[in-house]
PAZAPA-4460 file (N, C-alpha, C; in steps of 0.05 Angstrom, whole numbers, plus 32768, in hexadecimal, padded with zeros to 4 digits):
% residues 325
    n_x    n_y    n_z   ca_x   ca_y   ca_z    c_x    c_y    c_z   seq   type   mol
   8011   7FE8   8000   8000   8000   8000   8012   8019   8000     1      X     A
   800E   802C   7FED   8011   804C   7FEC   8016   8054   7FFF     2      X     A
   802D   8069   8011   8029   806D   802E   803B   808B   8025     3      X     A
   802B   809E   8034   8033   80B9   8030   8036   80C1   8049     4      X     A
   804E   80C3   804E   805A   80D5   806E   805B   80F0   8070     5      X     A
   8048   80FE   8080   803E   8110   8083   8054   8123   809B     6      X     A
   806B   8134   8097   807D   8139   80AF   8060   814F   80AF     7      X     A
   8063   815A   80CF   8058   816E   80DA   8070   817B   80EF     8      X     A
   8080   8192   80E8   8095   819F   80F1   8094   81C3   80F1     9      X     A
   80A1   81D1   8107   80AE   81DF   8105   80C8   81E8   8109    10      X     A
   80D8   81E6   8102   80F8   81E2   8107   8104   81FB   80FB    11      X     A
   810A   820B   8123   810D   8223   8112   812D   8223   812F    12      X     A
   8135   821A   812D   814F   8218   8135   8163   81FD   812C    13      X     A
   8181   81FF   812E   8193   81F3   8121   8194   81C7   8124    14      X     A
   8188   81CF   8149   8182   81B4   814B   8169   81A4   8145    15      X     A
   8151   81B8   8142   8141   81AF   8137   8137   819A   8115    16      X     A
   8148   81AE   810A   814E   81B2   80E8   8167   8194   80EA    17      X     A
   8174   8191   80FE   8187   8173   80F5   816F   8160   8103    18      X     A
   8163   8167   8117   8155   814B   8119   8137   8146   80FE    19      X     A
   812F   8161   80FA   811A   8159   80DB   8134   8147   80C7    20      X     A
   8145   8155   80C2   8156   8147   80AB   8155   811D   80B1    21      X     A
   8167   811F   80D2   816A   810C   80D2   8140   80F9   80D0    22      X     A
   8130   8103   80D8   811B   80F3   80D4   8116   80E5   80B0    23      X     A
   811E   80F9   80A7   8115   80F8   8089   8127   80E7   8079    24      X     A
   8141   80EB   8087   8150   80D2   807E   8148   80B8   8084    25      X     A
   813E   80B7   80A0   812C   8096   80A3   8121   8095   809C    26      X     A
   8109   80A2   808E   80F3   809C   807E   80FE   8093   8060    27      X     A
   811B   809E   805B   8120   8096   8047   812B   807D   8040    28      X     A
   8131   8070   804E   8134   8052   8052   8123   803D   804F    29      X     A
   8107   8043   8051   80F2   8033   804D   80DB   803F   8026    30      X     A
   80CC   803D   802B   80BF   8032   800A   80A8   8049   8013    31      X     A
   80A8   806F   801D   8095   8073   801E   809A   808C   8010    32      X     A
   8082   809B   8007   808B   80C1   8007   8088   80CF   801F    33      X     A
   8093   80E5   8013   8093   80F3   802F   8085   811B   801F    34      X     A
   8073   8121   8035   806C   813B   8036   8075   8148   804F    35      X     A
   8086   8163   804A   8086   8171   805C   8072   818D   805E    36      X     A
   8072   818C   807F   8064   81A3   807C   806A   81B6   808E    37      X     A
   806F   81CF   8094   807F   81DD   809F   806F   8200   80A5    38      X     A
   806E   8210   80B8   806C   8225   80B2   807C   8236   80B0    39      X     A
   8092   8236   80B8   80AD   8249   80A8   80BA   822E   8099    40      X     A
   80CB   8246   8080   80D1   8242   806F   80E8   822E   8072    41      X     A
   80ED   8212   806B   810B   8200   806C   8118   820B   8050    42      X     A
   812F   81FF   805B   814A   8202   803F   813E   81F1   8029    43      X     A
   8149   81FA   8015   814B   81EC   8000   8152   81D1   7FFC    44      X     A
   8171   81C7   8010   8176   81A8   801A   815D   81A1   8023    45      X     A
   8146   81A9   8031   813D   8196   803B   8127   818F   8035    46      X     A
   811F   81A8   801C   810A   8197   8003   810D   8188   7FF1    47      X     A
   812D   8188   7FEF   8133   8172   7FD5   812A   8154   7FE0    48      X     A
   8129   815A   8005   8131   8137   800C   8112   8133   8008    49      X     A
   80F7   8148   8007   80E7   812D   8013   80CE   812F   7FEC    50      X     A
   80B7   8128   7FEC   80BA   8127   7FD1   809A   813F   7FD0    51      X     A
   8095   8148   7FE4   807D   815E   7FE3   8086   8173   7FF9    52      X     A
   8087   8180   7FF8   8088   819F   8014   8078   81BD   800D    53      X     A
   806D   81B7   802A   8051   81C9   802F   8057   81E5   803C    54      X     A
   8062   81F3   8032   8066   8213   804B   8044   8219   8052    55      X     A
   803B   8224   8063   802F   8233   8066   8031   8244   8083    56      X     A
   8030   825D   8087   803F   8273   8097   8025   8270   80AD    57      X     A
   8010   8270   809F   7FFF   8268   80B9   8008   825A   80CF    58      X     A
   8004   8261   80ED   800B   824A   80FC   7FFB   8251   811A    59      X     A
   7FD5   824D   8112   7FC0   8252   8127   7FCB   8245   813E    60      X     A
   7FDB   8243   8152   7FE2   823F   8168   7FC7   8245   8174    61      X     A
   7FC9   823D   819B   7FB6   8242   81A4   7FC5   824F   81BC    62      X     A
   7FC1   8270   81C4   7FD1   8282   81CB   7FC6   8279   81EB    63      X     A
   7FDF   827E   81FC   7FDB   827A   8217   7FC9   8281   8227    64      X     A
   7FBF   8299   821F   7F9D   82A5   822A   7F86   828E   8228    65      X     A
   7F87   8289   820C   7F75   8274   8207   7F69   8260   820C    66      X     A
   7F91   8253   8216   7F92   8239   821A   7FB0   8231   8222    67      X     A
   7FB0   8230   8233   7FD3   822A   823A   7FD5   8209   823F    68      X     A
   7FF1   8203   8243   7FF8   81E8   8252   800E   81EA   8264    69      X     A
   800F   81D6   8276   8020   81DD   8287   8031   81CB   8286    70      X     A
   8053   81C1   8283   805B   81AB   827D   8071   81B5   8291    71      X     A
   807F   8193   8292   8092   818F   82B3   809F   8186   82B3    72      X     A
   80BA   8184   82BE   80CF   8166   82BA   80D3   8165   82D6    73      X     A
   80E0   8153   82E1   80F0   8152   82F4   8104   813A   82F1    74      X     A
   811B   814A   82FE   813F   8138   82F2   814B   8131   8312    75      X     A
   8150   8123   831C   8167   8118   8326   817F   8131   8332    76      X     A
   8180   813E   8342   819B   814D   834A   819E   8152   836B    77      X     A
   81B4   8152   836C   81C0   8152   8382   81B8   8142   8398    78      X     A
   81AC   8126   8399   8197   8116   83B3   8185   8124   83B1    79      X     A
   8179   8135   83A0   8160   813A   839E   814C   813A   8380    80      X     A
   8143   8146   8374   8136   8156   835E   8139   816E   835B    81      X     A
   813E   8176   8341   8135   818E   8338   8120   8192   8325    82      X     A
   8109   81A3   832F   80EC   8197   8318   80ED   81C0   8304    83      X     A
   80F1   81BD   82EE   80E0   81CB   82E1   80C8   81CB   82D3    84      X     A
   80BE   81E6   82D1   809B   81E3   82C8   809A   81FA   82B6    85      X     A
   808C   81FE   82A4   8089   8215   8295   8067   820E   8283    86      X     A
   8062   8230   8287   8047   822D   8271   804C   822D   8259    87      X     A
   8039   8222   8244   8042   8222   8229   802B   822E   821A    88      X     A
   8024   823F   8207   8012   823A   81F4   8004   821C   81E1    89      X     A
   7FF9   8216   81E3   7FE5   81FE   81D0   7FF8   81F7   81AA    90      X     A
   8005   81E9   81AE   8006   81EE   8197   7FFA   81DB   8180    91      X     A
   7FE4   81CF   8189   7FCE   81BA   817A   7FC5   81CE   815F    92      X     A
   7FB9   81E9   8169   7FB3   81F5   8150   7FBF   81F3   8135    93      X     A
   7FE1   81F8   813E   7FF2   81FA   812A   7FF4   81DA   811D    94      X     A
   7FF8   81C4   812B   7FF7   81A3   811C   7FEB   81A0   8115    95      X     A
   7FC4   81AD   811D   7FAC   81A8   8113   7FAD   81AA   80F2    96      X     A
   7FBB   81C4   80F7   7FB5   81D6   80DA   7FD4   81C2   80CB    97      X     A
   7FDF   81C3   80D4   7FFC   81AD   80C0   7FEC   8194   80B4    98      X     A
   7FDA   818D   80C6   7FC8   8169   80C3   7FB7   8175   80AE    99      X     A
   7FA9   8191   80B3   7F8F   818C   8096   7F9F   8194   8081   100      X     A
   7FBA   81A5   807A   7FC9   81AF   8067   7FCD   8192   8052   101      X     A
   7FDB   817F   8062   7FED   816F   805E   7FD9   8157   8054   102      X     A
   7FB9   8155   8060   7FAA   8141   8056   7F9F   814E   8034   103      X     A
   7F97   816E   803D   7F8F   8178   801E   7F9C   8176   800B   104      X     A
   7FB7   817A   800D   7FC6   816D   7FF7   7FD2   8153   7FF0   105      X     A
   7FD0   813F   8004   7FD7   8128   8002   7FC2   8115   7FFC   106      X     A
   7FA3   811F   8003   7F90   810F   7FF3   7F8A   810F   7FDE   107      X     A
   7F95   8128   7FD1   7F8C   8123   7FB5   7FA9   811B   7FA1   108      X     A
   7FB9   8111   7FB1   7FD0   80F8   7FA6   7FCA   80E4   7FA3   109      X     A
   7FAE   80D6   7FB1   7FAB   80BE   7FAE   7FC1   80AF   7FBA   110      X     A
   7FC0   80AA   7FCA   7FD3   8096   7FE2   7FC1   8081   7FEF   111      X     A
   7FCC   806E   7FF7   7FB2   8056   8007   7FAF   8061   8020   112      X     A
   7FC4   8060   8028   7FD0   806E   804D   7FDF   8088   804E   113      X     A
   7FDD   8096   8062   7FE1   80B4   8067   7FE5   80B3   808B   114      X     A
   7FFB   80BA   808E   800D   80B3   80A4   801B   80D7   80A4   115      X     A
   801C   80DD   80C4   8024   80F4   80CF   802F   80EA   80E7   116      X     A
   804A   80FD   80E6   8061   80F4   80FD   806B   8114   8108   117      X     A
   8073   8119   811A   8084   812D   8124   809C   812B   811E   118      X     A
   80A1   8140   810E   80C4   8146   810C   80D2   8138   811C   119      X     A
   80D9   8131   8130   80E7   8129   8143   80E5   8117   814D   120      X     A
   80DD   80FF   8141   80DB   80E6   814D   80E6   80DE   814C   121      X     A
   80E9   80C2   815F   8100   80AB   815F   80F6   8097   814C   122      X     A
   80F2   808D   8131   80F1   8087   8121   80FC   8064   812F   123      X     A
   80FB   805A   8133   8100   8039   813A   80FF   8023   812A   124      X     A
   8103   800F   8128   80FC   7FFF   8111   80DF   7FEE   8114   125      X     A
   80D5   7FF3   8126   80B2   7FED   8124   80AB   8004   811C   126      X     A
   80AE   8014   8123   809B   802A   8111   80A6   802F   80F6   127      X     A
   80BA   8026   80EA   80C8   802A   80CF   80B1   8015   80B9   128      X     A
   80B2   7FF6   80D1   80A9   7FED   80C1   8082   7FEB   80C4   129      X     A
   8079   7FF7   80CF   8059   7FF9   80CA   8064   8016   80B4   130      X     A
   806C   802C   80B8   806C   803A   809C   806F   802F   8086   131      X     A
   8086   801A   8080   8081   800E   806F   806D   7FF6   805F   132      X     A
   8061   7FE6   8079   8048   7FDC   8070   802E   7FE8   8082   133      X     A
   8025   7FF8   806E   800D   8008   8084   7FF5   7FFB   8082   134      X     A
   7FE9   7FF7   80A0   7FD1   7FF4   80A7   7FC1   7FD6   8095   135      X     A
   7FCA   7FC2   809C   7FBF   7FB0   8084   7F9E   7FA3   8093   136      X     A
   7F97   7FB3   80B0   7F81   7FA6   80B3   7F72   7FBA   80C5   137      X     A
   7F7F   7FD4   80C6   7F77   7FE5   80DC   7F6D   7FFF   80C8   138      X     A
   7F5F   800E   80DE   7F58   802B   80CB   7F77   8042   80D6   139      X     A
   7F79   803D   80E8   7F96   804B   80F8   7FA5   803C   8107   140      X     A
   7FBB   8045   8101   7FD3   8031   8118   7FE1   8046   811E   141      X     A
   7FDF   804F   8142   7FEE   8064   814A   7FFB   805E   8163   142      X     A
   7FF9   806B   8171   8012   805E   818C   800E   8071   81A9   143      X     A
   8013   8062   81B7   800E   8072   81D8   801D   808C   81DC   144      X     A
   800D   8093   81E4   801A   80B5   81E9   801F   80B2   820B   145      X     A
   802C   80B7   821B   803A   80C1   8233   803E   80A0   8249   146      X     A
   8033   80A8   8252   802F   8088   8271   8014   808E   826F   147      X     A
   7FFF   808B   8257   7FE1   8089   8266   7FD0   806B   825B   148      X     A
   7FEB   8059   8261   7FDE   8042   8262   7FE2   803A   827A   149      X     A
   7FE9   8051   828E   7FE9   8047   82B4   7FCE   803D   82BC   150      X     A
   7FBD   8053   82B1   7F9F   8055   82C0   7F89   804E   82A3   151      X     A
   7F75   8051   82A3   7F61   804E   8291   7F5C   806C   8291   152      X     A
   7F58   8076   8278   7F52   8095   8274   7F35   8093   826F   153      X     A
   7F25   80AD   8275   7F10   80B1   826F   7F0F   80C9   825C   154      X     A
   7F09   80CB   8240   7F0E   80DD   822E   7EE8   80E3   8223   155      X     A
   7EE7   80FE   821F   7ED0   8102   8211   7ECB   80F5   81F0   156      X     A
   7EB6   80F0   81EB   7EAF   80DE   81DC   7EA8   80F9   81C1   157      X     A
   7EB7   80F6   81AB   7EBD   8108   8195   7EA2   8112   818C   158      X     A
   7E92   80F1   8186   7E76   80F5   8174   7E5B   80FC   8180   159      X     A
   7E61   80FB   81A1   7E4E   810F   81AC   7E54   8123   81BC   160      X     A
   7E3E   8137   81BD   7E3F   8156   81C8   7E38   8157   81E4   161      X     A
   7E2A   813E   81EC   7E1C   8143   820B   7E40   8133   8215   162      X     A
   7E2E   8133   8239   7E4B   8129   8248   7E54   8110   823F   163      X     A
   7E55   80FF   823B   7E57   80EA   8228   7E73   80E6   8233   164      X     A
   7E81   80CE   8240   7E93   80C7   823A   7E9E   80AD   8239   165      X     A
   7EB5   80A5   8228   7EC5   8084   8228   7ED3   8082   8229   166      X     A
   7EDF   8066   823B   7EFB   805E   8244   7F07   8055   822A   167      X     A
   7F1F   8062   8232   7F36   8052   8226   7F55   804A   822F   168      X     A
   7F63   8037   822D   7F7D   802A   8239   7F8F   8039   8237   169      X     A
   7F8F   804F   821F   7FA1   8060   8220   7F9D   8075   820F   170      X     A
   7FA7   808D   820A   7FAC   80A3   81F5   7FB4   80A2   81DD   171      X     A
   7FB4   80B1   81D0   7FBD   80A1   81AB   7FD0   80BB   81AA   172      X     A
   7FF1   80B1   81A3   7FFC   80CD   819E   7FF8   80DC   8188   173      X     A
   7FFA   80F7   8180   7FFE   8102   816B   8016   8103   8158   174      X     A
   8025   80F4   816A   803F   80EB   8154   8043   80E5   8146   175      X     A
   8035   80C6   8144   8039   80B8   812E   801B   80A5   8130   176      X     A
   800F   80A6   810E   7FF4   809D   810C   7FFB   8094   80ED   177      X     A
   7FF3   8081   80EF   7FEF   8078   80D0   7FCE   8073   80C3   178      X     A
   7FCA   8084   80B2   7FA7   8080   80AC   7F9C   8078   8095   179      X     A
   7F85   806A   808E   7F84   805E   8070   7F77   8075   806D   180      X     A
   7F71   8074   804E   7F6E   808B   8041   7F48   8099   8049   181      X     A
   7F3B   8079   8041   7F27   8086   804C   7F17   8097   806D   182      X     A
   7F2E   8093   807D   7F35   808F   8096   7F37   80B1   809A   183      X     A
   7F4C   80B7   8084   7F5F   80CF   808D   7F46   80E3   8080   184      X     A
   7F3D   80DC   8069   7F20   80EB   8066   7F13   80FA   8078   185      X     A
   7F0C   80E2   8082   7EF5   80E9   809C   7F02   80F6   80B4   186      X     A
   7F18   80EE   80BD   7F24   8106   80C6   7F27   8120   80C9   187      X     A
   7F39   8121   80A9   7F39   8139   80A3   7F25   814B   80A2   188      X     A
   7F0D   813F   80A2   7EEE   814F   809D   7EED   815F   80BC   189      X     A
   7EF5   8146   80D6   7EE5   8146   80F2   7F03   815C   80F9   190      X     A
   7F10   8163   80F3   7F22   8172   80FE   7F21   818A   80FF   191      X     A
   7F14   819F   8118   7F0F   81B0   8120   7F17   81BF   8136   192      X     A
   7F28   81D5   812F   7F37   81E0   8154   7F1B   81E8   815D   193      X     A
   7F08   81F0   8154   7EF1   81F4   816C   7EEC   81EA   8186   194      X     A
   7EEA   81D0   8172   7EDE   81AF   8182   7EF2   81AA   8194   195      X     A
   7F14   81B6   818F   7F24   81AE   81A3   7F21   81BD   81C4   196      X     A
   7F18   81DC   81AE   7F18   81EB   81C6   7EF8   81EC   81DB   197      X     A
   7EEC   81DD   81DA   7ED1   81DF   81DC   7ECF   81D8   81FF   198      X     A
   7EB8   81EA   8203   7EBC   81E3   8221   7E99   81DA   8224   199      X     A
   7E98   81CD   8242   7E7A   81C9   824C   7E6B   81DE   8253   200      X     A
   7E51   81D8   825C   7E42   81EA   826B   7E4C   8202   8281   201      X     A
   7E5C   81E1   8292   7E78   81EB   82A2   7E82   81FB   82A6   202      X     A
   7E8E   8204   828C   7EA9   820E   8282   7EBC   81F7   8282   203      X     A
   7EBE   81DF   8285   7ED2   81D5   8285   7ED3   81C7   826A   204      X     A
   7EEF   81BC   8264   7EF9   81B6   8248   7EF3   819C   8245   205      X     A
   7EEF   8199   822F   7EE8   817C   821F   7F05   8167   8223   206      X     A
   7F14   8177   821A   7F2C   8170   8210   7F3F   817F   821C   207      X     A
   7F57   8171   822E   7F6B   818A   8244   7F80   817B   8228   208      X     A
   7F81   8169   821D   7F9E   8170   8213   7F9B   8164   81F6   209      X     A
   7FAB   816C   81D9   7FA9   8161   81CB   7F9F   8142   81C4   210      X     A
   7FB7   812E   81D6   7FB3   8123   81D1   7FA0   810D   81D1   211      X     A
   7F81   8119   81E9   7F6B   8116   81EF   7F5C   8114   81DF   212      X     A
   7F67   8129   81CB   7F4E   8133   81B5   7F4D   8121   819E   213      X     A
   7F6A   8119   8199   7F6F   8108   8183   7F6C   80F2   818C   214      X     A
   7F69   80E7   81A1   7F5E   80C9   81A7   7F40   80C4   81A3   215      X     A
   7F35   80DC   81A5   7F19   80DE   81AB   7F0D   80D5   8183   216      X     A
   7F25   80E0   8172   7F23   80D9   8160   7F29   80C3   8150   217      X     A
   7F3B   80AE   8161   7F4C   809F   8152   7F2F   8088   816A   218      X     A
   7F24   8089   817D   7F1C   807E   8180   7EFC   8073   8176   219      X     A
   7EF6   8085   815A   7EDA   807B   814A   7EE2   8068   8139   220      X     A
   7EFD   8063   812D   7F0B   8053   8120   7F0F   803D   812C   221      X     A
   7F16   8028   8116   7F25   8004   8123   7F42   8019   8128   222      X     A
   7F51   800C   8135   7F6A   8019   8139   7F7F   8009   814E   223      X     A
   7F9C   800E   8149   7FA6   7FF1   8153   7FC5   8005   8161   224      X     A
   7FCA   8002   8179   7FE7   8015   8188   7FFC   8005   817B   225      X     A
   8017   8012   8180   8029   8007   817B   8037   8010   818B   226      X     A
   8056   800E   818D   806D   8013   81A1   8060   8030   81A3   227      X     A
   806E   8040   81C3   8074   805A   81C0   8083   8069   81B6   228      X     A
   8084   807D   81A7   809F   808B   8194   809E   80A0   81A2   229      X     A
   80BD   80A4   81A6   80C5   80B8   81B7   80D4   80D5   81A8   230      X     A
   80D0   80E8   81BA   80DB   8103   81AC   80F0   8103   81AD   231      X     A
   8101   8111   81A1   8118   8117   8196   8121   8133   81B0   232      X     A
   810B   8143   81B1   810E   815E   81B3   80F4   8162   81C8   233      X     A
   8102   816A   81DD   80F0   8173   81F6   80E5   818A   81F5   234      X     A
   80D1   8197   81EA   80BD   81B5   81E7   80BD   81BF   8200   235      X     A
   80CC   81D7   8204   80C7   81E5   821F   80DB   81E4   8235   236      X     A
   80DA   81C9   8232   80EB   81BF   8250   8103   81C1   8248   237      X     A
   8109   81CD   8231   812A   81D2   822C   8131   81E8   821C   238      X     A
   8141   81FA   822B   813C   8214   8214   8158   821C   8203   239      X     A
   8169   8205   8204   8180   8206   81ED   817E   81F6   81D3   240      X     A
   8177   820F   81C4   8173   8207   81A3   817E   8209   818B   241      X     A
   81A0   8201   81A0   81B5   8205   818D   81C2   81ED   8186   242      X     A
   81C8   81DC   8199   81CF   81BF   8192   81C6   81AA   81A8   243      X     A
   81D1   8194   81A8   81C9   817B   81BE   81E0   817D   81D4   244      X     A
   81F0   818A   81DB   8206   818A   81E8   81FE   8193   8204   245      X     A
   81E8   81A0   8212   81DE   81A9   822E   81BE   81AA   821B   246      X     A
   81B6   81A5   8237   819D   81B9   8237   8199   81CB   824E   247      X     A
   8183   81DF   824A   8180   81FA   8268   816C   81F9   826C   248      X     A
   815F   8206   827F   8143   820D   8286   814B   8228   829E   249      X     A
   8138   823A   8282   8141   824F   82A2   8122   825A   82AC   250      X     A
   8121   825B   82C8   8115   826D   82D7   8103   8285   82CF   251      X     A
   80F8   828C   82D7   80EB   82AF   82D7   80F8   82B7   82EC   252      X     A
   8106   82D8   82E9   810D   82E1   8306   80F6   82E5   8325   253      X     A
   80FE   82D6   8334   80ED   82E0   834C   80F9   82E6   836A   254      X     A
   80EB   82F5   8372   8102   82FC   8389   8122   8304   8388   255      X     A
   811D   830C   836B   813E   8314   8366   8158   8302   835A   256      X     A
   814F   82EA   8360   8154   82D0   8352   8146   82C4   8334   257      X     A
   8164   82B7   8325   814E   82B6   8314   815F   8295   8310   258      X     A
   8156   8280   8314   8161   8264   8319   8163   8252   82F8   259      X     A
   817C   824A   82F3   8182   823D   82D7   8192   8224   82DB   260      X     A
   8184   820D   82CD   8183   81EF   82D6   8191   81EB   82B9   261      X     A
   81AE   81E7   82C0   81BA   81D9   82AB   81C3   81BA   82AD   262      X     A
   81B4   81AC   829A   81B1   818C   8293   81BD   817E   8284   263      X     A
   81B9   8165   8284   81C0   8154   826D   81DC   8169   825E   264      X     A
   81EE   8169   826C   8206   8176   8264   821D   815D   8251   265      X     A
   8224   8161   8238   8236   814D   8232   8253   814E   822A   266      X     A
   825D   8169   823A   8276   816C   822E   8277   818B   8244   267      X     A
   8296   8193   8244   8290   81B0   8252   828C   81C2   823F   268      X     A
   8276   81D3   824A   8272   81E6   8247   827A   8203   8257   269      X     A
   8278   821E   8247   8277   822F   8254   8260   824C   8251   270      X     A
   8260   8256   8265   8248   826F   8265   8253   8285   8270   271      X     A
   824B   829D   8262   8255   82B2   8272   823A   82BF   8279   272      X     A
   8234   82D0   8289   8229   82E2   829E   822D   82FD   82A4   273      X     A
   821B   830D   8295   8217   8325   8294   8236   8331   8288   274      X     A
   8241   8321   8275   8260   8325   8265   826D   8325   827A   275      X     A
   827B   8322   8295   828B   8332   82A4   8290   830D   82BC   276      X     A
   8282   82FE   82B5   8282   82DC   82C7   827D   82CA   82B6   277      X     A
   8290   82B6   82B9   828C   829E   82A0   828D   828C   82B8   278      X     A
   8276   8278   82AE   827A   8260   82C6   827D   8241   82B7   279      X     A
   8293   822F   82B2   8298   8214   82A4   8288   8204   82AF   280      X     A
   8277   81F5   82A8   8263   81D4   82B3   8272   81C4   82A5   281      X     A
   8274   81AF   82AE   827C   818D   82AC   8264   8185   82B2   282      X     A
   8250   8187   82C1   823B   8174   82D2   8220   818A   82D9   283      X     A
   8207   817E   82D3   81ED   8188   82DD   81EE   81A5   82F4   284      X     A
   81E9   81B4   82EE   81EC   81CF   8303   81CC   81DC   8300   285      X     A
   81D0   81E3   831A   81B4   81EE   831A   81C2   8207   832D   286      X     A
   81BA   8226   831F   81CA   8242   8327   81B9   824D   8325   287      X     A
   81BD   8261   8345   81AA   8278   8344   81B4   828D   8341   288      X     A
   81AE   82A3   8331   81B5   82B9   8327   81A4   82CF   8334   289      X     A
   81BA   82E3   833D   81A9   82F3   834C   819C   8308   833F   290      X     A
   8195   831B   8350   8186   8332   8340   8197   8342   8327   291      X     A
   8193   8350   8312   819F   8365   8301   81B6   8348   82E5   292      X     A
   81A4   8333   82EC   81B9   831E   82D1   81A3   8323   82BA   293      X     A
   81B1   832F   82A4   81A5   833C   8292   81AA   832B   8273   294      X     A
   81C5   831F   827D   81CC   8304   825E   81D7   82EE   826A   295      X     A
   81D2   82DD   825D   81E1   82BF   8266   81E7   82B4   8245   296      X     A
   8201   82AE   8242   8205   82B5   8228   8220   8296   8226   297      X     A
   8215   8283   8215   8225   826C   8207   823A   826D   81FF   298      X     A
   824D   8268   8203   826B   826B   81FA   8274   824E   81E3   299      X     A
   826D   824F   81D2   8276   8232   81C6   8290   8228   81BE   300      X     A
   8299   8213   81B8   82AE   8212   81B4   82BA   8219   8195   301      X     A
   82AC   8221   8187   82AF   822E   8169   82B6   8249   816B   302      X     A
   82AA   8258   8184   82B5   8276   8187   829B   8289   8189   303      X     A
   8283   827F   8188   826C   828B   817A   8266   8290   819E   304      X     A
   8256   82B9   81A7   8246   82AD   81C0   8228   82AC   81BE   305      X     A
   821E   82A4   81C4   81FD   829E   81C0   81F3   82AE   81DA   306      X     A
   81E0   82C1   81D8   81D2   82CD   81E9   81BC   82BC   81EE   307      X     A
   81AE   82B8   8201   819F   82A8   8214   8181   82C0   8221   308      X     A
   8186   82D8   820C   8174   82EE   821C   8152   82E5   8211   309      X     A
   814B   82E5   81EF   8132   82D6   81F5   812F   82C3   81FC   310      X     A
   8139   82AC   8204   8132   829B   8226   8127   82A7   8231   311      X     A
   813D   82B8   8243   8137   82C9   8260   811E   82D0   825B   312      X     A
   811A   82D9   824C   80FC   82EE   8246   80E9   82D8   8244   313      X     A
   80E5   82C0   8233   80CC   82AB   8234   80CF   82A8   8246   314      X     A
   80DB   829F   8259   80DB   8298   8275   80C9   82A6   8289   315      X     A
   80CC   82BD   8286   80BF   82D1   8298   80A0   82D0   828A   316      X     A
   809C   82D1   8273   8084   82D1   826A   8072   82B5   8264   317      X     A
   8082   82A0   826C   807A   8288   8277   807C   827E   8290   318      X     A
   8081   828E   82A0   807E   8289   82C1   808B   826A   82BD   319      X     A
   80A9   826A   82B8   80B6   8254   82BF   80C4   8256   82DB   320      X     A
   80C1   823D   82DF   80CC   823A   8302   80DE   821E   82FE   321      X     A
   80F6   8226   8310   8109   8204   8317   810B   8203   832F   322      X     A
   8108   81F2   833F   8105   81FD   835D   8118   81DD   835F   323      X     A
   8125   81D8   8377   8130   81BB   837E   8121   81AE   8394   324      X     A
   811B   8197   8397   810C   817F   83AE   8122   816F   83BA   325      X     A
***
C-alpha cells in the first residue's frame, strides 16, 4: 500500500533543523513519500530531501490567555531534586492546521495511507516498519502518548455534545498515526479548533490536553497502539537551541533571584555573567543569580558568544520556576 509521511514541524533553530534532517533521512530508508509541512520557511537542502513541501506562515497557536499548559520535569541533584515548571501557549492550533494543510494536499495524490509524525521523533525499527507496511487491517495504528496506561482514562466522547463519556486504556499520541485513506477523510472533515476549545455549561473543558482530543477521535475508528515513540526534543523544559551539548532552564526573577538549572551537561562548558564573571561546569549546577544579572551569555568553543537575553525574558513572561526538594 501507497504510504505518504506527513512531517508536521517547526524548526526554527540549528538543533532543531539537524534533528528534521536526521528524521527524513530515516524515512528514507524505507519504501514511503514524504510531505513536509512547515510554517517558516526551510533551506533549499531540505526540500530537495523530501518529495512534497508545504510553507504556510499561518501558525493559529492557541495564545496563553486562551489556553495555556503547564509542563514539569524533575531531575535528580544533589540527594535531592530539582523540579522545573513553566507555562506554555497550546500549540495544537498550529499541528491542527499542519494536519488539514498536509491532508488537503495529500488527498488529492491518491495514496492508500496517510501517516503524520513530529519532526523529532525517535524513528525505531517498529515504527520504520508499520510505515512501511501500513495498516493492513486497522483504520489507524498509533501509539501511547505519556504513562496513561497507569490508570484507565475517562475522555469525552467526540460524537456527542451532552456529558457523555468513555473509557479508555490509554491516550493516542499525536506523533505518530498511520491512517487509511478513507479514515483520514473523515478526519480531516471532524477536525475543528472549536471543538478543541469547547467548554461545558460549567465552564469546564472537554478536552485539557491535545492529546485527549485526538483520542476522542481515533477512538470512533478500529484502531491498533504500537510501541511508544519518543521525542527527540524537550518543548519548554529546555531553553538551549543551539546544540545537544547542555541544556538550561532559567527562572523568572523573584525576590531578587533569578535561579538557572544547568543539565544534562556533556562536555565543559563555559558562561559568562553580566560580561565581567565567567563560571566553567563539568557537572549539573543549579545557580542563583542575584539581583541586576542582565545577560548570561554561551561561550563556545568555536569562539562565537550566544546571548541567553530572550530566555531571560520568556521566562519572566512564563512564570518559570526551579526550586530544589
Amino acid at each position: 500500500m501507497k504510504n505518504l509521511v506527513i512531517i508536521l514541524s517547526h524548526c526554527d533553530t540549528p538543533l532543531k533543523i539537524k534533528t528534521l534532517k536526521e528524521t527524513i533521512a530515516a524515512l528514507r530508508s524505507i519504501e514511503v513519500d514524504v510531505l513536509l509541512t512547515s510554517h517558516i520557511p526551510v533551506g533549499l537542502d531540505i526540500q530537495d530531501m523530501v518529495d512534497y513541501y508545504v510553507f504556510d506562515k499561518s501558525n493559529p497557536v492557541v495564545s496563553i490567555g486562551r489556553k495555556s499548559l503547564v509542563m514539569w520535569a524533575k531531575y535528580p541533584f544533589n540527594e535531592g531534586f530539582v523540579l522545573t515548571q513553566t507555562t506554555q501557549f497550546d500549540h495544537w492550533g498550529g499541528v491542527m492546521n499542519q494536519i488539514k494543510k498536509g491532508a488537503d494536499i495529500g488527498l488529492s495524490l491518491n495514496y492508500d495511507c496517510y501517516s503524520f509524525i513530529g519532526y523529532d521523533v525517535t524513528l525505531e525499527e517498529v515504527h520504520l516498519k508499520e510505515l512501511d507496511n501500513p495498516c493492513p487491517t486497522e483504520d489507524i495504528v498509533t501509539c501511547d502518548w505519556g504513562d496513561s496506561r497507569i490508570e484507565t482514562k475517562k475522555i469525552k466522547n467526540f460524537s456527542r455534545k451532552e456529558e457523555e463519556k468513555i473509557f479508555v486504556s490509554s491516550y493516542a499520541s499525536c506523533d505518530f498515526n498511520i491512517i487509511k485513506k478513507d479514515c483520514f477523510k473523515k478526519i480531516r472533515a471532524l477536525l475543528s479548533l472549536e471543538r478543541y476549545l469547547e467548554k461545558n455549561s460549567s465552564g469546564e473543558r472537554f478536552f485539557e490536553v491535545a492529546e485527549e482530543y485526538w483520542t476522542s477521535l481515533v477512538h470512533l475508528f478500529k484502531s491498533r497502539f504500537v510501541k511508544k515513540i519518543e521525542e527527540k526534543i524537550q518543548t519548554g523544559l529546555n531553553q538551549n537551541h543551539l546544540d545537544d551539548l547542555f541544556e538550561i532552564f532559567i527562572s523568572k526573577e523573584e525576590e531578587g533571584v533569578r535561579n538557572v538549572f544547568f543539565f544534562n551537561i556533556k562536555e565543559a562548558i563555559k558562561f559568562r555573567i553580566n560580561n565581567d564573571r565567567i563560571i566553567e561546569l563539568k557537572d549539573n549546577k543549579l545557580a542563583h543569580l542575584e539581583t541586576g544579572v542582565k545577560q548570561i551569555q554561551y561561550l563556545s568553543k568555536d569562539g562565537r558568544c550566544i546571548s541567553f537575553s530572550k530566555e531571560m525574558e520568556e521566562s519572566d513572561k512564563r512564570d518559570q520556576v526551579v526550586t530544589f526538594e
